[in-house]
PAVEX-760581 format. One record per residue (C-alpha): residue number from 1; x, y, z. Coordinates in pm, 1 decimal. Layout:
<nodes>
  pos         u         v         w
  NUM         X         Y         Z
...
</nodes>
This chain:
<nodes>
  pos         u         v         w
    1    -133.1   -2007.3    1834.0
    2     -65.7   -2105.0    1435.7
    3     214.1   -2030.1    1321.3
    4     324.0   -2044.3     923.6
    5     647.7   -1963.4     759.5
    6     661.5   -1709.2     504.2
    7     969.5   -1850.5     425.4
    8    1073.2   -1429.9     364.3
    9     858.8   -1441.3      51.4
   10     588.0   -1191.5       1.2
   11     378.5   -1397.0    -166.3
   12     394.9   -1665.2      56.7
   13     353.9   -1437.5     357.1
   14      10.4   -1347.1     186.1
   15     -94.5   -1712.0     119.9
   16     -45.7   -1789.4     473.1
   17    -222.3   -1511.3     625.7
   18    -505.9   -1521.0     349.5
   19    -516.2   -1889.7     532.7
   20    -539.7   -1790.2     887.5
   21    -806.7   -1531.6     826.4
   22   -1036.4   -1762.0     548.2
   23    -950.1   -2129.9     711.7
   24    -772.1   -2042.5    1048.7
   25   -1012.7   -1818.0    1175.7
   26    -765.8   -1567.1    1352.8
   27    -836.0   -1341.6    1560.9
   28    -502.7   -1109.7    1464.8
   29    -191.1   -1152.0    1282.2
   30     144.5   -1101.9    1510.8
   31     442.8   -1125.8    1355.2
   32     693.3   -1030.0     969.1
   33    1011.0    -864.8    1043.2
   34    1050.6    -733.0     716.8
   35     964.4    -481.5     536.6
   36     800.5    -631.1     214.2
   37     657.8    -941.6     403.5
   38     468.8    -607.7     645.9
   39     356.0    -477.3     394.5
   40     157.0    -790.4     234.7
   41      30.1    -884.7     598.4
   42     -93.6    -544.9     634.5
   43    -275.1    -500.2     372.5
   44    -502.3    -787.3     384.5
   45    -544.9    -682.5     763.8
   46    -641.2    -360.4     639.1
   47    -909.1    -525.6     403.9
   48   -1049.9    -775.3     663.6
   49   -1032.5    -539.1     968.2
   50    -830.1    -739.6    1170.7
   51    -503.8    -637.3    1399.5
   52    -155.2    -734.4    1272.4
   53     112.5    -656.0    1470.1
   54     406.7    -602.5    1291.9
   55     820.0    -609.0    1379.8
   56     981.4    -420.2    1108.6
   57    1079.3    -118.8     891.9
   58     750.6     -48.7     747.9
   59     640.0     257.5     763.2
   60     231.0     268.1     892.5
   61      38.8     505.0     742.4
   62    -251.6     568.8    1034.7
   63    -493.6     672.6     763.1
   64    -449.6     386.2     502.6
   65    -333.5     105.5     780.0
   66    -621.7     144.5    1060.6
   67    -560.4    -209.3    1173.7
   68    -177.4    -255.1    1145.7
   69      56.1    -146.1    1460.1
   70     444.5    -178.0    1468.2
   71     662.7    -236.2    1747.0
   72     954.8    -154.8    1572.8
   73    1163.9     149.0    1431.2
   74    1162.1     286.4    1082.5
   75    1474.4     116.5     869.2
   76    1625.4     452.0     837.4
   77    1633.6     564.1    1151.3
   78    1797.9     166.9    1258.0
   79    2065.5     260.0    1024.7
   80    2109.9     540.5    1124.6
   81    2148.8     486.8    1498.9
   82    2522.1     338.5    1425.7
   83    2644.0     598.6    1209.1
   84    2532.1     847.9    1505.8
   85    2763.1     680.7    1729.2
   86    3035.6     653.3    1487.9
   87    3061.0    1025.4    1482.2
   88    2944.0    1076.5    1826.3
   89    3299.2     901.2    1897.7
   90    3503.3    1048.7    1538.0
   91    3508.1     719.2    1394.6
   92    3541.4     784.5    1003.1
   93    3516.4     436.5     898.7
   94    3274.6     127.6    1028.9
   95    3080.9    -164.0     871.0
   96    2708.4    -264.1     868.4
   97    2707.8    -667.4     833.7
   98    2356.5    -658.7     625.6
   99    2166.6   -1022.9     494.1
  100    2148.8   -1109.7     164.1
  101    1788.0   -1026.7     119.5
  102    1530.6    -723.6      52.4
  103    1607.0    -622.0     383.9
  104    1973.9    -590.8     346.1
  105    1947.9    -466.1      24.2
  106    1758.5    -162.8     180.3
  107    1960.3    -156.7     473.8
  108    2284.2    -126.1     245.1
  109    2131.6      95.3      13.0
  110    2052.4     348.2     297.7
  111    2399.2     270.7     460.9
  112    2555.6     370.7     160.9
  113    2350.7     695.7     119.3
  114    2373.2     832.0     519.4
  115    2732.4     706.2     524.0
  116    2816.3    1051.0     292.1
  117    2555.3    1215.0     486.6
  118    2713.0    1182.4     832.9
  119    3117.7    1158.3     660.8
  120    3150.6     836.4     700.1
</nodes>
């Protein structure tokens, strides 16, 4: 196993899986738990024909991502999970504790937007 940080930087994320495929020789990709990191592993997967399985929010598209799986949920419907629960138990105020990164800023972005959506 290789294993690379993208240090959560798209660009980086492409560089190093660019080098696994051209130098590395891998077999698949495992691996990116974010959204915009997915989506620059996937789409050289896509363009080499080679599996990448992914951990995060982004969304596969089975016609345009033939060799891209993910083993995760869709962002919306992880933020969305809490706020269920919140009025599942008539809880009219909560907090999301989000990282200060792309993720986060999607993850409060969408917190902000279901939180009027489920009276929050």
């Amino acid at each position: 196993m290789i294993v690379y940080d993208d240090q959560y930087s798209p660009e980086q994320a492409e560089k190093n899986a660019q080098r696994l495929l051209s130098k590395d020789n891998a077999i698949a990709i495992i691996g990116t738990a974010s959204v915009p990191i997915s989506g620059a592993v996937a789409s050289l997967a896509n363009k080499y024909s080679i599996p990448a399985i992914i951990g995060s929010g982004y969304e596969v598209d089975p016609k345009k991502d033939r060799f891209v799986f993910n083993s995760a949920r869709k962002t919306d419907f992880a933020v969305a999970r809490p706020f269920s629960y919140f009025l599942e138990k008539d809880i009219k105020r909560g907090a999301l504790p989000m990282p200060s990164n792309p993720l986060g800023d999607t993850g409060s972005w969408l917190g902000r937007h279901l939180s009027f959506e489920f009276g929050i």
